[in-house]
C-alpha positions in Angstrom: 109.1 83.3 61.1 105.4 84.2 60.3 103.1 81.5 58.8 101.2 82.7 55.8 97.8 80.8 54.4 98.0 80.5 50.5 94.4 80.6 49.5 93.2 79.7 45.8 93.1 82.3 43.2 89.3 82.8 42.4 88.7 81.0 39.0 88.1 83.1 35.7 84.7 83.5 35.0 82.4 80.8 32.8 81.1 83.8 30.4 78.8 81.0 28.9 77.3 80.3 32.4 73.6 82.7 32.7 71.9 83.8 35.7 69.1 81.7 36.8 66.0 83.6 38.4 63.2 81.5 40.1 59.7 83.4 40.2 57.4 80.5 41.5 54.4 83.0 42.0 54.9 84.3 38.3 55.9 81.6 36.2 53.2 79.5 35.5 55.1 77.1 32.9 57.4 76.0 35.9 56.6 71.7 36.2 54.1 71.1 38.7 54.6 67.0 39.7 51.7 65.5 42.1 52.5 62.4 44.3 50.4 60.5 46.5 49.0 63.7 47.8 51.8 65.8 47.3 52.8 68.5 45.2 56.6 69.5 44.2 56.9 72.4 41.8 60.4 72.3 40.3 61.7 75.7 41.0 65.1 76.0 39.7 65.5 73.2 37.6 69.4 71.0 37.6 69.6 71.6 34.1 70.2 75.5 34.7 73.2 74.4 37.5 75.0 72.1 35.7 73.4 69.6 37.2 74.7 70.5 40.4 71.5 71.8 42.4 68.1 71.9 42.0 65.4 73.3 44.0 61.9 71.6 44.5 59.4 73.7 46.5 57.2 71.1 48.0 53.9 71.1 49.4 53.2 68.3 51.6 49.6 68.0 53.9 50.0 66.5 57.4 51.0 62.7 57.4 52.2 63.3 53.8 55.4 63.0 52.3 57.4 60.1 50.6 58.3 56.9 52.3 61.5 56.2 53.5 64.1 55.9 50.7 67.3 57.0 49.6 69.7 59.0 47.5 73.5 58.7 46.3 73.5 62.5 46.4 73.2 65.2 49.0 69.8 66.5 50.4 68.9 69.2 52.5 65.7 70.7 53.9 64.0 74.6 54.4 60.9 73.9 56.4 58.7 77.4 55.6 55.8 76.1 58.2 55.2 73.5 60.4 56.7 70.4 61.4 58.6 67.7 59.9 60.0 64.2 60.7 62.9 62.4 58.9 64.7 59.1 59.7 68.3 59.0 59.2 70.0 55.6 59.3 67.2 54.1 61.1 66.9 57.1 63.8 64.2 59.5 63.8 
């Protein structure tokens, strides 16, 4: 007897959901926040995700950056240039 994988059906589409473009470069309304030295741009904002992703392009000079905190959601990193350093759980 052959074993066969049942994989979920694809779900209809949300015809209310829109398509979200970013255009940093061109789209000069986009929220520019400056911290301690740093500047995030909000890119692609959560509202347009359903609050499910967001994407912060942040520009951050050497030694910058925030301190050590945390979050009770996921967080992941694109480094463009450069180097960075992050502790996790007390290991750097």
């Amino acid at each position: 007897m052959e074993k066969t994988e049942q994989y979920p059906s694809v779900p209809a589409d949300d015809l209310g959901r829109t398509l979200t473009l970013s255009r940093p470069n061109e789209d000069q309304a986009l929220p520019h926040i400056g911290v301690v030295g740093d500047t995030y741009t909000i890119t692609v904002p959560g509202t347009a995700t359903a609050k499910r992703f967001c994407v912060i392009d942040m520009h951050i000079p050497p030694g910058g950056g925030p301190p050590p905190h945390r979050h009770n959601f996921e967080e992941s990193f694109v480094l463009m240039e450069g180097e960075m350093e992050a502790t996790f759980r007390g290991r750097r």
